[in-house]
N, C-alpha and C positions, 0 to 999 in steps of 0.2 A: 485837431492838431496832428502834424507828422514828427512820428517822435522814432527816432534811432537806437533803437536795443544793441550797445555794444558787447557782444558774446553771449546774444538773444538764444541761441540756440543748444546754451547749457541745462543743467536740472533749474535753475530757479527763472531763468528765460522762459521754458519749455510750461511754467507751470499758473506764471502770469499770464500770458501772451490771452489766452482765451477770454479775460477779462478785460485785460487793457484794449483789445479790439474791438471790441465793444463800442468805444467810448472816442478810440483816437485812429489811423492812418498809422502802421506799421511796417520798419523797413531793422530789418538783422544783418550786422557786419559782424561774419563768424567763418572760420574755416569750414564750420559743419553750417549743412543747409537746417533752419528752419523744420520741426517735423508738422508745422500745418502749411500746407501748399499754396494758401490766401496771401500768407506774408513776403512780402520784397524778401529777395535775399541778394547782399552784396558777397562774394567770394572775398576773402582776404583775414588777415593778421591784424592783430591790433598794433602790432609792433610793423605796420608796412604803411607807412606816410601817406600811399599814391593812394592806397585802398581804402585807408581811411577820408582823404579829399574827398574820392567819389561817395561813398558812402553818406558824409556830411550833407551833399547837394541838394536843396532843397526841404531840409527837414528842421524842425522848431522848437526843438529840444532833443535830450538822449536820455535814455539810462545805462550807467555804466553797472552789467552784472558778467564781466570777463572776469574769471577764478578757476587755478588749477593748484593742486597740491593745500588742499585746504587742511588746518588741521585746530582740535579746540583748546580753549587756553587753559591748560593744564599740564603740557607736555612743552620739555625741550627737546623731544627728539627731533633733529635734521639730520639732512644729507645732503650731498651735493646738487640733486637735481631736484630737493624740494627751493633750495635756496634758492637756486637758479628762477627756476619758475615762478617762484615768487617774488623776485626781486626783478624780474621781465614785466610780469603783467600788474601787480600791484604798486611800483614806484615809476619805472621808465613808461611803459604803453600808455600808463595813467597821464602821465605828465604830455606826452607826444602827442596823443588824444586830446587835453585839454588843451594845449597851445594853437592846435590846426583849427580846432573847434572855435574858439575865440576869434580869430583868424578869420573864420569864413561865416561870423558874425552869429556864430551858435550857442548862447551864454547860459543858456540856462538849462538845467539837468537834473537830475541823482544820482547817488554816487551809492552802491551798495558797500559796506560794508558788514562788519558782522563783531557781536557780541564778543566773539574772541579776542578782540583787543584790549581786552580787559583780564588780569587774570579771575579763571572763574569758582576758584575757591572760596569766596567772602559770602557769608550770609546772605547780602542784600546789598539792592543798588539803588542806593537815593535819589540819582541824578544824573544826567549824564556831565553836567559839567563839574560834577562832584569825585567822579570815578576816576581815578588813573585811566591812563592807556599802558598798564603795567602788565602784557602780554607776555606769559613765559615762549612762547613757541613764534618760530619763524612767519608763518603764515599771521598772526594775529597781529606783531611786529609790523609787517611789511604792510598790512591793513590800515594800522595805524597813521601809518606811516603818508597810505595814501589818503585820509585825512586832512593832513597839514600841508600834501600837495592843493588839496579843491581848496583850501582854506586861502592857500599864497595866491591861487587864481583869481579867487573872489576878492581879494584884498588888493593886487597889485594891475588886475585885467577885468573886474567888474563884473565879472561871474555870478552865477546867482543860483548857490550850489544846495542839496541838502543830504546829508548819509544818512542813512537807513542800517542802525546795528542790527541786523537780520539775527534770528538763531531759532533752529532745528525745521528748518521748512521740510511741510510734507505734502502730499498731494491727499485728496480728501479721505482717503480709506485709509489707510497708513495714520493719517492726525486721529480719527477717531474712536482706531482702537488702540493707539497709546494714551491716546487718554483717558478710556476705558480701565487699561489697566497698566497703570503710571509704575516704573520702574527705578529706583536710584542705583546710580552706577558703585562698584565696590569703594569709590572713597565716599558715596555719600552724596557726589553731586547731581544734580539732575536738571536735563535740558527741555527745557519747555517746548513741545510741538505746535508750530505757527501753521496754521491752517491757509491750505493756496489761495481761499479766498481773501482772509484777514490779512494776508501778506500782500495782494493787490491792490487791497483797496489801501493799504499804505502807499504804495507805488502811485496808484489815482490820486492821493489825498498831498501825495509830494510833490507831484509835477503841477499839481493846480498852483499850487506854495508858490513856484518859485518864478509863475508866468507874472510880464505885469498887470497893476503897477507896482508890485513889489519892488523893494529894493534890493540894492545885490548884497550877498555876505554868503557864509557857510556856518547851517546848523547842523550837529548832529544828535539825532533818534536813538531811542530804545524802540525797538518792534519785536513783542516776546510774547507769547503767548499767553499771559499770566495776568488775568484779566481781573481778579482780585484783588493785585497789586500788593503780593505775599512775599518777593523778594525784588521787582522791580517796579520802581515809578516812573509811570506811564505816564503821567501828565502834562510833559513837555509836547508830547506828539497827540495830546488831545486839544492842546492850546495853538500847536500851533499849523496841524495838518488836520485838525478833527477826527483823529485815528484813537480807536478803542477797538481790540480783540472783542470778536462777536461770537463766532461759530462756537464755544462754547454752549451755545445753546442748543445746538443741533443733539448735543448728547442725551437732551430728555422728548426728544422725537423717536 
């Protein structure tokens, strides 16, 4: 399958790609080029119409991981040019994105989102369709928010979407020595480290979902590192992507 990495060439772009190539045809529409020199790379904006068309041409799904000014649900702190950016790439470029893509007969995708659209103070998370999307901070907001966009796509344009609540991706060294020695932050909360691999194979496990003959709709994922399932239940994306955090085991090698 050729699949379109929309803002492939970010930290969570940058740390799939090596697995997803593996498996499928890779092409990245990003201002920044691609850092493996195998992958297509389109030049342009997500928010530029034209660049996005060309970028579409030929390709059989996407994954949407454009994010700037990210922040976690815990905080209201904003500002003018987090708002901005947030409300450019996670509501408008999301929408402009999805409509050209329908358009030129492109329906089926992921949508990364992330665990922050939730606020992340509560003990634990039953469900995803049990959780608010009660985000104190812009960024988790406007996440939210694009959501309810893939949702109106898959409802009113046959879309056949599914979000990914991403949280704490790391690249292999990084995941396993936080969780060697696992730290809570001064209020107490603490963010699960998603391992690049276990974070892929979500991505593989999502785009397989939404090819047919599936039907179209929008679901949305927990994908946490929490493999226990000590404050989140995982078993919506075991059911329905066959997704279980694995690399936990790599810590008794």
């Amino acid at each position: 399958m050729k699949l379109l990495l929309v803002g492939g060439a970010g930290h969570v772009g940058q740390l799939i790609t090596p697995y997803l190539k593996a498996r499928h045809t890779l092409r990245v529409l990003d201002l920044a080029a691609s850092t493996d020199p195998e992958v297509e790379h389109v030049a342009g904006s997500v928010l530029d119409p034209e660049a996005i068309r060309q970028a579409l041409q030929g390709v059989d799904g996407f994954i949407w991981l454009a994010m700037r000014s990210a922040q976690g649900g815990m905080v209201t702190d904003q500002d003018i040019e987090t708002i901005i950016n947030n409300y450019d790439l996670n509501t408008k470029a999301l929408h402009l994105f999805l409509y050209l893509a329908q358009e030129a007969g492109v329906k089926r995708g992921v949508y990364t989102s992330s665990m922050s659209v939730h606020y992340r103070g509560r003990p634990n998370y039953p469900g995803e369709d049990q959780v608010p999307l009660d985000s104190p901070s812009v960024y988790g907001l406007s996440k939210g928010l694009g959501e309810e966009i893939c949702a109106y796509f898959a409802h009113w344009f046959g879309m056949n979407i599914i979000g990914l609540r991403i949280s704490g991706p790391r690249k292999r060294a990084d995941y396993l020595a936080q969780r060697r020695n696992p730290q809570r932050a001064g209020d107490g909360s603490y963010v699960y480290p998603l391992d690049e691999e276990d974070m892929a194979n979500a991505y593989l496990g999502a785009i397989e979902a939404v090819t047919p003959p599936s039907a179209g709709g929008f679901e949305a994922l927990f994908i946490v590192g929490d493999e226990t399932g000590e404050e989140h239940d995982l078993s919506k994306a075991a059911r329905l992507i066959g997704w279980q955090p694995r690399s936990h085991r790599l810590l008794t090698q």
